[in-house]
Backbone as a ProteinNet text record, in pm:
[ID]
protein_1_A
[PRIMARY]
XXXXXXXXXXXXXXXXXXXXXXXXXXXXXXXXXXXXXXXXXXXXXXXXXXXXXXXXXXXXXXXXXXXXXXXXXXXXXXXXXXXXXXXXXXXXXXXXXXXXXXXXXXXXXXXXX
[TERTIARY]
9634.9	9751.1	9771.8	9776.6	9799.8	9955.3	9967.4	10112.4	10064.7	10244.1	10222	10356.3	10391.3	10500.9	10471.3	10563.4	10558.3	10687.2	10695.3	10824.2	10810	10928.5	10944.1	11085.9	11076.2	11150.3	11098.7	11252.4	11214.8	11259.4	11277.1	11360.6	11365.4	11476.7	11517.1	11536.6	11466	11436.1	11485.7	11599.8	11686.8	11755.2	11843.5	11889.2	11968.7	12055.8	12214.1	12157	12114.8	12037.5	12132.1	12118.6	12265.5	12206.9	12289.5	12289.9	12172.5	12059.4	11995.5	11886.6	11894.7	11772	11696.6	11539.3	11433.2	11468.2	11431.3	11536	11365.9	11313.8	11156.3	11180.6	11124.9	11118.7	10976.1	11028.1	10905.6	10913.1	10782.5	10761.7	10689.7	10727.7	10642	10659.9	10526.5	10535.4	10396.1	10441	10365.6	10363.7	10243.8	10202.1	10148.3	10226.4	10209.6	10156.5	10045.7	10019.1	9857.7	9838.2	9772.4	9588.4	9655.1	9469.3	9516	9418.6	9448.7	9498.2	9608.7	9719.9	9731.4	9725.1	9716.2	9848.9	9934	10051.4	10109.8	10196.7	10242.4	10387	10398.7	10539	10612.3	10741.1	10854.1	10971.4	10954.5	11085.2	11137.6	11336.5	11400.2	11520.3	11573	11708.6	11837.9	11927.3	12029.5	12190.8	12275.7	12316	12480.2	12536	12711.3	12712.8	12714.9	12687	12640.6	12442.4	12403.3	12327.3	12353.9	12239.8	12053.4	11964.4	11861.8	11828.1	11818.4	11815.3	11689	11604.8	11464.7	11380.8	11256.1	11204.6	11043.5	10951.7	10833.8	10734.2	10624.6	10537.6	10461.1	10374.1	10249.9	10160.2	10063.7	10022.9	9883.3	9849.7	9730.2	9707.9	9826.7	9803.7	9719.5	9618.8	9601.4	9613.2	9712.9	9699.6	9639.2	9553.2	9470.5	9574.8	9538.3	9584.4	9662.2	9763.9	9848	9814.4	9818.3	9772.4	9919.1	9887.9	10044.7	10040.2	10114.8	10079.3	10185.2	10173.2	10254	10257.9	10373	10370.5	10539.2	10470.2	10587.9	10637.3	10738.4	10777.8	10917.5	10903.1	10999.6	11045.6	11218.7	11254.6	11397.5	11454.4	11532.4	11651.9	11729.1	11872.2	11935	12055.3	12134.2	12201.7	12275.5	12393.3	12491.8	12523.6	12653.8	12646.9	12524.5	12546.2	12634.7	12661.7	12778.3	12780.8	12826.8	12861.7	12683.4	12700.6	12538.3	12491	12367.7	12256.9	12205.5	12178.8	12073.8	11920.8	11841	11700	11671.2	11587.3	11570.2	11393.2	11356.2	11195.9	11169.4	11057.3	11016.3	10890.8	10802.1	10669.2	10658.5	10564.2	10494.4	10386.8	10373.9	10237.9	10202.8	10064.1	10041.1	9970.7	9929.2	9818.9	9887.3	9992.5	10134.3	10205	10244.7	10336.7	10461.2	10509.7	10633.2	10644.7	10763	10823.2	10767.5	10707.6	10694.1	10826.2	10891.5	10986	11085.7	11208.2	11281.2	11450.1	11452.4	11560.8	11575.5	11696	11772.1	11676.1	11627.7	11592.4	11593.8	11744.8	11812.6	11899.4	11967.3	12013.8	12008.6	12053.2	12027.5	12189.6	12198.4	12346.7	12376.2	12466.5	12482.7	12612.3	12678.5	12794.3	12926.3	12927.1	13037	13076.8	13219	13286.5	13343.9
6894	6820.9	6851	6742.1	6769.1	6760.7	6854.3	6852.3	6932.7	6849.1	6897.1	6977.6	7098.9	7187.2	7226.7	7175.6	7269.8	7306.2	7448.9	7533	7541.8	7607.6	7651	7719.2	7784.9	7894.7	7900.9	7974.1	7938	8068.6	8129.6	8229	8229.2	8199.9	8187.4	8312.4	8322.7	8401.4	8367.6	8442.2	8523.8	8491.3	8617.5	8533.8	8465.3	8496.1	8446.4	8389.6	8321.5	8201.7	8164.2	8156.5	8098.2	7995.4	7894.6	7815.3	7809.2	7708.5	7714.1	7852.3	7896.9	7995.4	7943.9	7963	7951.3	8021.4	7925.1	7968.5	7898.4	8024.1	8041.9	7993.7	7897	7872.4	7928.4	7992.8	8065.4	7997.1	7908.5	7818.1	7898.8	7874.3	7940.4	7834.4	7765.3	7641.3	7654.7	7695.1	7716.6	7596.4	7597	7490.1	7583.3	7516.3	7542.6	7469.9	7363	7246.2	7260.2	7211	7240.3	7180.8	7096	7075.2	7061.3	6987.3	6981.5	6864.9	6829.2	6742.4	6729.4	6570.8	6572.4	6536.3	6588.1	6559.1	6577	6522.1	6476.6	6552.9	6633.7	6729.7	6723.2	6676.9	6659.7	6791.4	6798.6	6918.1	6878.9	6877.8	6822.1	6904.7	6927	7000.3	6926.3	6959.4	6867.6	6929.2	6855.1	6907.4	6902	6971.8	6944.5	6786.7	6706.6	6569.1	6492.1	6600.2	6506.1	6419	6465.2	6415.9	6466.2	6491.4	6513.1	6592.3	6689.8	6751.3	6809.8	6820.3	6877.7	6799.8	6735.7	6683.4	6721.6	6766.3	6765.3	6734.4	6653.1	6625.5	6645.4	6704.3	6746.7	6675	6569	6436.4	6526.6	6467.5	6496.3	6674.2	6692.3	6912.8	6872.6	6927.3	6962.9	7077.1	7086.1	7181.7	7251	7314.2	7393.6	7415.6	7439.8	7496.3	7638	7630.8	7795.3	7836.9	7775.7	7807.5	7819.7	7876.2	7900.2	7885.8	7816.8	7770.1	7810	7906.1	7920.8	7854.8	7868.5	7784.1	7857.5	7912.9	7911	7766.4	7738.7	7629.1	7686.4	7629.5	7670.2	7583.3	7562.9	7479.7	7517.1	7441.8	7457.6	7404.5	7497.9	7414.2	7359	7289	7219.3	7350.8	7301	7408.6	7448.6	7290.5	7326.7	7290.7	7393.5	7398.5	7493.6	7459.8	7566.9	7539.2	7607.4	7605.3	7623.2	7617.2	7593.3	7488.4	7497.4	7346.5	7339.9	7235.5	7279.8	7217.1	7305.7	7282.8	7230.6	7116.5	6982.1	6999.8	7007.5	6988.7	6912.1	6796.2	6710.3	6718.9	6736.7	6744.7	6598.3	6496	6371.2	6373	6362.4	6302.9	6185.3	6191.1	6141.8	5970.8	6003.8	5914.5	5879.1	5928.7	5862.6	5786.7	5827.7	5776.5	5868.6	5970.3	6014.7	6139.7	6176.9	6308.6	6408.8	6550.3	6633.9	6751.6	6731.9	6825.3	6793.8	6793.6	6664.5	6788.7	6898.7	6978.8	7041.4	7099.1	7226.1	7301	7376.8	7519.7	7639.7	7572.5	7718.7	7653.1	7748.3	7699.8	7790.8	7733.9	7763.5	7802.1	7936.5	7971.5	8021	7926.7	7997.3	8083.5	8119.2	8221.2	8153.2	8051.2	8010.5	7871.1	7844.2	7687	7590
9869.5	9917.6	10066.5	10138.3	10274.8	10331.2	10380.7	10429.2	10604	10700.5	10807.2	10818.2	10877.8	10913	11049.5	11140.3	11288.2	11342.3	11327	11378.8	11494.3	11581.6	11731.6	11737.1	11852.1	11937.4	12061.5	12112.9	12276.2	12301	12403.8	12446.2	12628.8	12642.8	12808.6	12864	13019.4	13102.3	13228.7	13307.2	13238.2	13145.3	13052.7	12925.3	13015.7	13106	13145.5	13305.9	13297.4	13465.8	13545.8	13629	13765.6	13817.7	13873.1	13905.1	14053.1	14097.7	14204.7	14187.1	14040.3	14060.4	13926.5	13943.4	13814.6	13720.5	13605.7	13462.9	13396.6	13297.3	13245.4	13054.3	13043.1	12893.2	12866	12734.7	12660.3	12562.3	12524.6	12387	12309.9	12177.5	12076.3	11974.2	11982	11857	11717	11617.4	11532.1	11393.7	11377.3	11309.3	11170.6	11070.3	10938.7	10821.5	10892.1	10844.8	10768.7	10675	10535.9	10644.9	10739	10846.3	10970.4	11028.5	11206	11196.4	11316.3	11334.4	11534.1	11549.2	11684.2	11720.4	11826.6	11864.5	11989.7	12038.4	12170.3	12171.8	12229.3	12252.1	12362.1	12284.1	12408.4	12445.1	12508.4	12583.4	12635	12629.1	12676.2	12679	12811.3	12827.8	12875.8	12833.4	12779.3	12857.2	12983.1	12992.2	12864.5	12909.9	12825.8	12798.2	12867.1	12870	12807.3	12757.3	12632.5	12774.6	12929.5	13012.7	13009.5	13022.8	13052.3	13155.2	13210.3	13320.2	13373.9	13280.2	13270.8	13089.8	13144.1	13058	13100.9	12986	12997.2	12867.3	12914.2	12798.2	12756.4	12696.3	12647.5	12562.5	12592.4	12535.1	12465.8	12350.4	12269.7	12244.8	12203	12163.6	12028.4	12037.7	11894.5	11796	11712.8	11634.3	11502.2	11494.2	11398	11259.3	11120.7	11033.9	11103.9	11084.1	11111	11248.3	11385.6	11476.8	11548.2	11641.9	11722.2	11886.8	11911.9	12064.7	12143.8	12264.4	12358.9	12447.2	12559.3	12662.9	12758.4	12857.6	12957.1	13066.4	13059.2	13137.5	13228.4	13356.5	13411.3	13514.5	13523.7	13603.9	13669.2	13834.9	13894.2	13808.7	13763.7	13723.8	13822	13865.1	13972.8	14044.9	14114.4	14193.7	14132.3	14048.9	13964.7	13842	13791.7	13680.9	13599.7	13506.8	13413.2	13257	13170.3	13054.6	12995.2	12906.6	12798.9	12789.6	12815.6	12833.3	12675.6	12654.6	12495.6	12514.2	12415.6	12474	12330.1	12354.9	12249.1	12242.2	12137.3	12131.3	12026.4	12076.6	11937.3	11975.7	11831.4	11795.1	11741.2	11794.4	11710.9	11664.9	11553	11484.4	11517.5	11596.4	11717.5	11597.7	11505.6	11433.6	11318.2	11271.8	11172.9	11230.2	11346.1	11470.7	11372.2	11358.5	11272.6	11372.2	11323.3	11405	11286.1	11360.1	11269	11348.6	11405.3	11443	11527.5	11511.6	11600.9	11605.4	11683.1	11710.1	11812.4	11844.9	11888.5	11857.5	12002.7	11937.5	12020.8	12083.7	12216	12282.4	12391.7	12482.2	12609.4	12712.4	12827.6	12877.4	12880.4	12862.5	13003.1	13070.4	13237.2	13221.4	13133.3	13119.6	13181.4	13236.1	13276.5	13209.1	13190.2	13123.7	13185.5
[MASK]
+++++++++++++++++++++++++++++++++++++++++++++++++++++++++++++++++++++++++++++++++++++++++++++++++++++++++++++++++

């Protein structure tokens, strides 16, 4: 029986980022899927707004049975940024055309509201 599962976690560097300084995403996307699965990964940071502030794509990843893929990404937040950003990741199954992972999986917490 073939089935596809792909988890993720992030962890932001620094935890608590200021505004006008590099703020480091650490991806950790693991694939729990019964074969190999080709897919196109979106990262997307989100401000209070539900605006877009940082978006990146990763076209044709392929992932192995139980393989686990890192990835540091890193980007300039604004000047005025504030409050908690949320960090959005979707995994596509590139040859279903279906989402194999479509969430929240952090946020980008500048300590201020």
């Amino acid at each position: 029986d073939v089935t596809f599962k792909i988890d993720a976690k992030v962890a932001v560097n620094p935890i608590v980022p200021k505004p006008n300084q590099r703020v480091l995403l650490n991806l950790e996307v693991t694939s729990a899927s019964t074969r190999a699965v080709k897919t196109d990964i979106f990262l997307t940071v989100l401000n209070p707004e539900g605006k877009a502030v940082y978006e990146s794509i990763w076209e044709n990843v392929l992932f192995h049975e139980n393989e686990v893929w890192n990835l540091s990404q890193g980007f300039l937040p604004d000047s005025d940024a504030k409050s908690s950003w949320t960090v959005k990741l979707r995994v596509h199954h590139k040859e279903a055309n279906t989402p194999l992972l479509d969430q929240v999986i952090g946020t980008v917490d500048f300590g201020t509201k």
